[in-house]
N, C-alpha and C positions, 0 to 999 in steps of 0.2 A: 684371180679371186676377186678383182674389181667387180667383175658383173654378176656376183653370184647374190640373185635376189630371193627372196619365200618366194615367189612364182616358176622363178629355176629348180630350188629344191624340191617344190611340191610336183610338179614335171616328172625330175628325176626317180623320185619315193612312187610315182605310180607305176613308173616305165618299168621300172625293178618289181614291183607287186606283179604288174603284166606277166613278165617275162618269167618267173616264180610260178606263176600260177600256169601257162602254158607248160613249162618242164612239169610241173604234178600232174598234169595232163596226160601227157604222155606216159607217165609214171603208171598211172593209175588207168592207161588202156589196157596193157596188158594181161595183169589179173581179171579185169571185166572180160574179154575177149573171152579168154582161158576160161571163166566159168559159163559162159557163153558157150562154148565148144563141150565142157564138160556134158552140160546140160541138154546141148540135141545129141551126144553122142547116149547118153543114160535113156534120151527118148527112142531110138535105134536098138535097143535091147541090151545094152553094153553094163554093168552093176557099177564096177568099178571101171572105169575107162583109163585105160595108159595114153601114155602121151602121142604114142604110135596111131591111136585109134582113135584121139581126137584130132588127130592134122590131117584124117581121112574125112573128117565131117567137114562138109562145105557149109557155109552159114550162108543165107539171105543176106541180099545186098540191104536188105530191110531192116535186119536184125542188127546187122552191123551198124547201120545208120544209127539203129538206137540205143546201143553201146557206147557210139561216140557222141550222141547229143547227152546219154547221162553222165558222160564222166563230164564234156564240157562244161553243160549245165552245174555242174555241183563246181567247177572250179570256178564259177563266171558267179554264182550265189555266191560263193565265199567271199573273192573277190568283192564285190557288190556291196557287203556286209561290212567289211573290213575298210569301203572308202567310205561309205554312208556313216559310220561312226568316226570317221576321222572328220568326216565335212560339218558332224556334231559339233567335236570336238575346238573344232577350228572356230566353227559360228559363236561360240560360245567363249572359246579362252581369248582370241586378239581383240576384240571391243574390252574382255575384261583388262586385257596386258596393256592396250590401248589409253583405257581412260587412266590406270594407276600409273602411266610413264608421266601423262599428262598433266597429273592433277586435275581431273573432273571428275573427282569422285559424287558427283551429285548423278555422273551420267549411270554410274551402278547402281544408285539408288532407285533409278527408274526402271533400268535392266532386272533387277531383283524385284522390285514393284509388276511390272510384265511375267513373268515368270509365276507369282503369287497368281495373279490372276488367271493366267492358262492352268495352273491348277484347281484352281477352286471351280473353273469352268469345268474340267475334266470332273471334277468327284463331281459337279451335278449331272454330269452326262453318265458318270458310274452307278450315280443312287437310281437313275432312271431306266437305266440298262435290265433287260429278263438275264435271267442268267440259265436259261434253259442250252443246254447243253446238245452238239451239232455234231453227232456219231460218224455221218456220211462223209464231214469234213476233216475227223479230228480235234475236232474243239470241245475242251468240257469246260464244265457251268462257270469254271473263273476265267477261262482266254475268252467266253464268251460275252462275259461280263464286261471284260475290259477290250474288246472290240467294240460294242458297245458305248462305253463311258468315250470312247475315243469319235464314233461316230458322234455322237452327243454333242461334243465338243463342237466339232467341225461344224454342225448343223446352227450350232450357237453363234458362231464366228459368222456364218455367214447370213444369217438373221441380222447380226449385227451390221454386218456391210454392206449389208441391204440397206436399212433401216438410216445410215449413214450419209450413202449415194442419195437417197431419196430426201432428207435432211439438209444435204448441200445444195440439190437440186434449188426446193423451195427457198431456202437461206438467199440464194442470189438472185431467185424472183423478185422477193420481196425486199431485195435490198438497191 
C-alpha cells in the first residue's frame, strides 16, 4: 500500500471501465447479431422467423462488420463520456482540494473569477448564436443555439490569443 498513488488508482478505475465496457460488448453482440439474422431472414420471405431459420441465413461479412462496429462504437462513446466527465471532474475538484489543503484560498478566488468569465463569454456567444434548427442533423433551434454560443465562445478566445501573441510580440520590440 506504500506505493499506491492518484496516478495508480486512476490507471486502475480506467483499466476496470475498459474491461466493463469490453464484457458489455460482447453482451450486447448477440441480440444485435440476432436481429441481424432476424431481419434478412424476414427479407427471405420468412414473417415470423424461428430460430432454425435464422441460423440458415448467412449474413455478409459486411453486415456483420457493422454489427460489431455499432455495438463497439456505442460501448467506446460511453466509455468516452464517462472518462471526459471524470477528467471534468478531476480538472476541476484537485486545484480546488488543492488550494483549501493549502490555504491559498486567494488561488479559488481567481479559479471562480476564470470560470465567471468563460461564462459571460459563452452567453455572448449565445445571444449571437441563430437558433435555426438542423433537421438533417438532429439538432433543434435550442442544441443549436448552444452549439453556437459554444462556438462563439471558442472564436472569442481565440481572438483573444491572437490579439495577445501579437501584443507580446510588439511589447518586447519596443522594450
Amino acid at each position: 500500500m506504500k506505493n499506491l498513488s492518484l496516478s495508480n488508482i486512476i490507471y486502475g478505475v480506467v483499466a476496470v471501465m475498459i474491461f466493463i465496457f469490453v464484457i458489455k460488448g460482447f453482451v450486447e453482440y448477440m441480440p444485435a447479431i440476432d436481429a441481424a439474422r432476424t431481419e434478412a431472414a424476414q427479407n427471405k420471405g420468412y414473417e415470423n422467423p424461428t430460430d432454425e431459420q435464422k441460423s440458415k441465413v448467412k449474413l455478409s461479412s459486411k453486415v456483420d462488420n457493422q454489427v460489431k462496429g455499432a455495438v463497439a462504437g456505442d460501448a467506446m462513446v460511453t466509455l468516452s463520456m464517462i472518462l471526459l466527465f471524470a477528467a471534468i471532474a478531476g480538472a476541476v475538484a484537485l486545484p480546488v482540494f488543492t488550494a483549501v489543503k493549502e490555504g491559498q484560498l486567494k488561488g479559488l478566488v481567481y479559479m471562480a473569477a476564470a470560470g465567471g468569465i468563460l461564462l459571460v463569454l459563452f452567453g455572448i456567444g449565445y445571444l449571437m448564436a441563430s437558433n435555426e434548427p438542423y433537421e438533417k442533423y438532429g439538432v433543434d433551434a435550442s442544441g443549436s443555439q448552444m452549439i453556437g454560443g459554444l462556438l462563439g465562445m471558442v472564436y472569442i478566445l481565440a481572438i483573444v490569443a491572437i490579439l495577445g501573441i501579437v501584443a507580446n510580440i510588439f511589447a518586447k520590440r519596443f522594450n
